[in-house]
C-alpha positions in Angstrom: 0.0 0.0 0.0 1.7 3.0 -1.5 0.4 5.5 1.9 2.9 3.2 4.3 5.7 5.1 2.6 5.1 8.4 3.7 2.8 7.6 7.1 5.4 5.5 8.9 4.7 2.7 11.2 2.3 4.4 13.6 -0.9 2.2 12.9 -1.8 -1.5 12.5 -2.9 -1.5 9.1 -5.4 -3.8 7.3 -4.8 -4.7 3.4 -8.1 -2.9 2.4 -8.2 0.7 0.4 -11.7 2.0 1.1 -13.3 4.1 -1.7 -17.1 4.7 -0.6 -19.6 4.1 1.9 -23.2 3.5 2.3 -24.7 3.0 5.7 -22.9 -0.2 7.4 -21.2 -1.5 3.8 -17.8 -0.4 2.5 -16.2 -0.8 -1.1 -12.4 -1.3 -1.3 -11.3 0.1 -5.3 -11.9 -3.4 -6.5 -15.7 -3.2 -6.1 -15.7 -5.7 -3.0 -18.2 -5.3 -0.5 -17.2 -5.4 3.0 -19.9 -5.4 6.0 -18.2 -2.5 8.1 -17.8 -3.6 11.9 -14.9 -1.2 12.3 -17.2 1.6 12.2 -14.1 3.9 11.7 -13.0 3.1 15.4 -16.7 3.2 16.3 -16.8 7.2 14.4 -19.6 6.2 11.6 -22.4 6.2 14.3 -24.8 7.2 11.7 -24.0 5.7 9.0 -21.9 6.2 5.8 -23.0 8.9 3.8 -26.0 9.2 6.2 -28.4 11.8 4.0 -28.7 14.1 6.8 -25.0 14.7 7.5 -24.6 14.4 3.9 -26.8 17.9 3.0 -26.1 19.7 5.9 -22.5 19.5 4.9 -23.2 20.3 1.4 -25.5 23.5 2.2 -23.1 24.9 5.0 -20.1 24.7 2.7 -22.0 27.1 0.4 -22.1 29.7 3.6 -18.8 29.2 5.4 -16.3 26.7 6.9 -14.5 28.3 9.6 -15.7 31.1 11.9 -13.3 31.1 15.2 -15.1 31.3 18.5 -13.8 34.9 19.2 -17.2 35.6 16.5 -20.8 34.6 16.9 -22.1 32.0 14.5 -25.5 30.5 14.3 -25.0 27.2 13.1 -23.1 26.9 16.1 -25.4 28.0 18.6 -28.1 26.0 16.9 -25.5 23.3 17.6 -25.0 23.9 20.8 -28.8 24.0 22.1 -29.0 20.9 20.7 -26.3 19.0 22.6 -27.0 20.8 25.4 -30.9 19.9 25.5 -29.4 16.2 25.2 -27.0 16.6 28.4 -27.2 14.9 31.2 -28.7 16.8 34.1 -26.8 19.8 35.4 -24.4 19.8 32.2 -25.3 23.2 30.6 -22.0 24.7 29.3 -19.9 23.0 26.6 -16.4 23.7 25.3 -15.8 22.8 21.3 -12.6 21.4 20.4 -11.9 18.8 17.4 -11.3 15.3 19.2 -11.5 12.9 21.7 -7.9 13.4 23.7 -8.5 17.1 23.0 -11.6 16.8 24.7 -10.0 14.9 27.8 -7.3 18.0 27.5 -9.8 20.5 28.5 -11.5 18.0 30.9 -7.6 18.0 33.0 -7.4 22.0 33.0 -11.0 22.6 33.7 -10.9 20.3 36.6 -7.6 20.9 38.0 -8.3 25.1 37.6 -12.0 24.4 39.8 -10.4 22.6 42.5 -7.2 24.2 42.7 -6.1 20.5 43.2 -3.4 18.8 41.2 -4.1 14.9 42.0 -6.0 12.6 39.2 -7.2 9.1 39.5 -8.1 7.0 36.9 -9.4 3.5 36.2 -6.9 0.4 35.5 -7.8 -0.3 32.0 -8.1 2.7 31.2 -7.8 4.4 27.7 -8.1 8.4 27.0 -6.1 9.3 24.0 -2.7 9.6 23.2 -1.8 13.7 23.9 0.5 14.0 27.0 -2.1 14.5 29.3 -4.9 11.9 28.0 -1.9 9.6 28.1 -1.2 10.2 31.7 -4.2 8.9 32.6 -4.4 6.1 30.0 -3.2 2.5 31.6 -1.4 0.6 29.5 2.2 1.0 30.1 3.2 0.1 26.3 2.0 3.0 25.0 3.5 5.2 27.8 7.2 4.3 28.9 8.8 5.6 25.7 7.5 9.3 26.5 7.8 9.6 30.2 7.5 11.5 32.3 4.3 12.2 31.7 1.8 15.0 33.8 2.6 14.1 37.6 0.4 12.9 40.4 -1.8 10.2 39.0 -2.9 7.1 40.4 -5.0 4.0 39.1 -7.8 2.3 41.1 -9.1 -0.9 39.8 -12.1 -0.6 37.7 -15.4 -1.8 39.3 -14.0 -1.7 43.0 -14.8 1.1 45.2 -12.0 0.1 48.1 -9.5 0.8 45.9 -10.8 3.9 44.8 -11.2 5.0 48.6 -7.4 3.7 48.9 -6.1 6.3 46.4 -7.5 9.7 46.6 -6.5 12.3 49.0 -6.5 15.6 50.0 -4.9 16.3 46.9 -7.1 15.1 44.1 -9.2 16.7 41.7 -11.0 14.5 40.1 -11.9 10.7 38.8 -12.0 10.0 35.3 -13.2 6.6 33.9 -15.2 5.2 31.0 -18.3 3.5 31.7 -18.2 1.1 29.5 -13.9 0.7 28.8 -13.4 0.5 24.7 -9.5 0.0 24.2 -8.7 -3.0 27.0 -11.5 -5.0 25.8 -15.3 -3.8 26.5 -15.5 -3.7 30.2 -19.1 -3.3 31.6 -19.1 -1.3 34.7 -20.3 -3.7 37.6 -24.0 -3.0 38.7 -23.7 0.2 41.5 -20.4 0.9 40.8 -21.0 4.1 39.0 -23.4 5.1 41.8 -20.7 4.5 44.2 -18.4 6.9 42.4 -20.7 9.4 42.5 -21.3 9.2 45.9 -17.5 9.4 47.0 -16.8 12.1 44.7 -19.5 13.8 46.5 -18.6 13.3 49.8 -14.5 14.3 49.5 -15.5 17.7 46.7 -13.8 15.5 43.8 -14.7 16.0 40.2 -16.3 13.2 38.3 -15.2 12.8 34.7 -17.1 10.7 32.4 -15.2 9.7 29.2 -18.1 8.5 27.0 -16.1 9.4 23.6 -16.7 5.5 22.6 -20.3 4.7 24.4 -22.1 7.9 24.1 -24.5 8.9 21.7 -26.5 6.1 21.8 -23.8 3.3 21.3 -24.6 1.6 23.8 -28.7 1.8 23.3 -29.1 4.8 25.8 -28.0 8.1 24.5 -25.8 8.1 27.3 -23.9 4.8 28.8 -24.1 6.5 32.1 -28.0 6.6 31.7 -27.8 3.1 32.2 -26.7 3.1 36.0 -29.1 6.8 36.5 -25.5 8.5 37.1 -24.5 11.8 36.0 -21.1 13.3 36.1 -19.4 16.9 36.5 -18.1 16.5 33.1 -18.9 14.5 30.1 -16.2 13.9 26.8 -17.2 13.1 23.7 -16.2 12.8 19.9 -15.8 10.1 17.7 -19.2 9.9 16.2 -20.6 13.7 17.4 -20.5 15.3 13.9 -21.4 12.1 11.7 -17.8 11.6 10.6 -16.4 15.2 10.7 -13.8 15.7 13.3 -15.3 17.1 16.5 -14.7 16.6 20.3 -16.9 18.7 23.1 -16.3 18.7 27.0 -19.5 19.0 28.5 -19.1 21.2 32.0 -21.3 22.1 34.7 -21.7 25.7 34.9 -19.9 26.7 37.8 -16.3 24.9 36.9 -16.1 26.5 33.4 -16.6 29.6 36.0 -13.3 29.0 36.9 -11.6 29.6 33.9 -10.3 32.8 32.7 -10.6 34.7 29.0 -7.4 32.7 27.1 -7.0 30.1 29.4 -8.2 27.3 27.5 -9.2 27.6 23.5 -9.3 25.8 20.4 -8.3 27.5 17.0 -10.9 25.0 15.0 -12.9 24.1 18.0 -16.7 24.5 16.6 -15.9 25.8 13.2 -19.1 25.6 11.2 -19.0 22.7 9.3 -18.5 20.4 12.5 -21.4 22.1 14.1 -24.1 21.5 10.9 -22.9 17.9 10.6 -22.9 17.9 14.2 -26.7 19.0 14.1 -27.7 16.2 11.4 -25.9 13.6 13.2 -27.6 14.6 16.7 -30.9 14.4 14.3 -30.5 11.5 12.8 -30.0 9.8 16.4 -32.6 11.1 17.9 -35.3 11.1 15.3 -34.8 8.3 13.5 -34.8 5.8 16.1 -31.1 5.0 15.6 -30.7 4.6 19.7 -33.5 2.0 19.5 -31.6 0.3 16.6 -28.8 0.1 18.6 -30.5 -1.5 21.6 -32.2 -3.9 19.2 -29.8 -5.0 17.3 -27.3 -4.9 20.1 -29.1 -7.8 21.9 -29.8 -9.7 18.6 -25.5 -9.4 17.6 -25.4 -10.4 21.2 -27.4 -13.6 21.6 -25.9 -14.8 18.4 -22.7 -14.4 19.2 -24.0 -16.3 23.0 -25.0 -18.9 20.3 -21.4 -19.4 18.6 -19.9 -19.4 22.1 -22.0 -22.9 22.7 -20.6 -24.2 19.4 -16.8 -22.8 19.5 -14.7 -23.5 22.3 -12.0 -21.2 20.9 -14.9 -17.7 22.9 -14.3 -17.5 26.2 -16.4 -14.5 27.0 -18.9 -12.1 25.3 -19.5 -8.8 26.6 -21.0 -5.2 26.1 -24.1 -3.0 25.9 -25.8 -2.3 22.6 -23.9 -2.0 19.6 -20.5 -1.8 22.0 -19.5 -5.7 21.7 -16.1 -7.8 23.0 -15.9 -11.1 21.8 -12.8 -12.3 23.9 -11.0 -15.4 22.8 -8.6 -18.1 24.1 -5.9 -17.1 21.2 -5.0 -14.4 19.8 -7.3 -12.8 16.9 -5.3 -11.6 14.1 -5.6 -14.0 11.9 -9.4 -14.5 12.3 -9.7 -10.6 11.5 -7.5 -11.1 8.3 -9.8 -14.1 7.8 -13.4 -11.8 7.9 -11.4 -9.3 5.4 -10.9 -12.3 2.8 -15.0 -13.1 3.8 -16.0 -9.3 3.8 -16.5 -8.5 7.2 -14.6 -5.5 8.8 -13.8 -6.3 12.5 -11.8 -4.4 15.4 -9.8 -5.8 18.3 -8.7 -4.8 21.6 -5.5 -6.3 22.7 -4.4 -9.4 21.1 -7.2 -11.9 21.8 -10.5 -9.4 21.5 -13.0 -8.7 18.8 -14.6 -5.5 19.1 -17.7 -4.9 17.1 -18.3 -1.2 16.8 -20.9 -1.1 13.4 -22.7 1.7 12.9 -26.0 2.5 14.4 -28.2 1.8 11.0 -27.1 -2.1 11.2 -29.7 -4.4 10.4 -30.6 -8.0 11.6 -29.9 -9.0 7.5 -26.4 -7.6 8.1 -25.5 -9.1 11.6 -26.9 -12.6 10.7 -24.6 -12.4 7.8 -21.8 -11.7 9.8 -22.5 -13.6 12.0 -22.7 -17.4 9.1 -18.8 -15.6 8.6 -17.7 -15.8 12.0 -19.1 -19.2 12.0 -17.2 -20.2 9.2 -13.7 -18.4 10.4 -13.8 -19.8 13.8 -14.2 -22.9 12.4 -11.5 -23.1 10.1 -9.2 -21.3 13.0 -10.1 -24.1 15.5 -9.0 -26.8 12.9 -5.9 -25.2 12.4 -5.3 -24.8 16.2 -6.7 -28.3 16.7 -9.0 -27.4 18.9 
């Protein structure tokens, strides 16, 4: 693939070259059809060329692109109600930016500025982006000892216990951060009241809660909000990935009275809700909310799911399957790279996390036609891959 030439060795590439997409199916330039599982890292929550980000795109490019947040813009605002009438409770302010460790960025300073405290805590497992300070509270060592040190003072708690929480803030810390649902180590489901519990110790020692719901918001997980699912609300909220329908776009959703905090220049974002973000932004907000794309997502979420239950009966190589709507981790007993390469050859696009999980992350407009289809090609992969293993 002629790009590896100039982009260096910085991803883990797949021998496809995508030309177009239409909803949940991608072309490569040969004409083959690929059911798209990927999601673009679980960005495509909408769809490809979904019609409303599509002509809201198309109309606002005809106006303007960029209008820098030192100006007024209407699209923007008009973008901003609408996320905001869709925040959780007591989340009424919002800063734009154009990504989910940028969004985690503002979430650090914000919090850190409000409490006048410099500790951070955040969840083994964890994964928040790759910018120095997303990557200080990001878990996995491999993709942190090369660049150390990183930002100072911050401490992991096991995800889904509350004693060690307790056991690692202080005086000293501003806030928790942690992911509902965690994407990168392998779809972790928060245990049942451990989200509650947060809250409630946050509350009790002044400490900012942080949601990072840049992979299980917007109704990935079959509630617009993963955090709806446990009745929990934080003090802040980041997002991106799928905000804008495909455009970049990150926003850190704040309670009032932190963004307070902040002074004129302290915090800013030269492309940070530029125009064409917002009215893709808009469409894709729509499109989840009007046409029944969260519902999808809940549907087919448990459909994907109790197929996949099925395969685990008939294939010893699945050890575990886990997730919340169309946020799936099919964990294995080997590693999975060669069943992924496998799916390509059989037209299925899949993810992983870590060397032995799938990660489904389709977009929202799946249908059952789609995930029984994928899941006859599992099937079949597994099956070869467990002769060849001898299992």
């Amino acid at each position: 693939m002629s790009e590896d030439q100039f982009m260096g060795n910085l991803y883990q590439r797949f021998p496809v070259t995508i030309e177009k997409g239409i909803g949940c199916h991608v072309w490569d330039t040969d004409g083959k059809e690929y059911i798209d599982c990927m999601g673009g890292y679980g960005v495509s929550l909408v769809g490809h060329q979904n019609q409303r980000v599509n002509n809201a795109i198309k109309e606002q490019i005809d106006k303007i692109i960029t209008v820098h947040s030192s100006l007024y813009n209407k699209t923007r605002e008009e973008f901003l109600k609408t996320l905001i009438g869709l925040a959780p409770k007591g989340l009424t302010q919002v800063h734009l930016n154009n990504s989910g460790a940028e969004a985690i960025e503002a979430a650090i300073k914000f919090a850190r500025k409000f409490t006048g405290k410099k500790g951070m805590v955040a969840m083994k497992g964890s994964y928040h982006g790759k910018s120095l300070g997303a990557l200080s509270l990001t878990f996995n060592p491999k993709y942190k000892k090369a660049f150390e040190p990183l930002v100072e003072k911050v401490s992991f708690a096991s995800f889904g216990d509350i004693e060690s929480l307790r056991s690692v803030i202080d005086e000293d810390t501003a806030f928790v951060i942690l992911e509902p649902i965690q994407g990168e180590s392998g779809i972790n489901v928060a245990p049942e009241g451990f989200l509650q519990e947060v809250r409630k110790l946050c509350d009790e020692k002044g400490i900012i809660l942080i949601f990072d719901e840049i992979q299980a918001g917007l109704g990935r997980t079959g509630r617009i909000w993963a955090c709806d699912h446990w009745n929990t609300s934080p003090d802040i909220l980041c997002l991106a990935k799928g905000i804008a329908g495909g455009v970049p776009m990150g926003a850190t959703l704040v309670r009032p009275d932190i963004l307070d905090a902040m002074s004129k220049g302290e915090h800013s974002s030269t492309f940070g809700g530029n125009p064409l973000s917002c009215a893709a932004g808009i469409a894709a907000l729509k499109a989840l909310t009007e046409d029944g794309l969260i519902e999808n997502s809940e549907k087919m979420g448990k459909i994907f799911r109790e197929g996949l239950e099925k395969l685990k009966e008939s294939h010893t190589i699945i050890r575990e399957v886990r997730g919340m709507g169309l946020m799936i981790g099919v964990e294995m007993k080997f590693e999975v790279k060669d069943i992924l390469m496998s799916l390509i050859k059989k037209g299925v696009l899949m993810l992983y996390s870590g060397r032995n999980i799938l990660r489904i992350l389709p977009p929202l407009v799946i249908s059952e036609e789609d995930i029984t289809k994928v899941l006859d090609t599992l099937d079949k992969v597994l099956t070869e891959e467990e002769k060849k293993l001898n299992v």
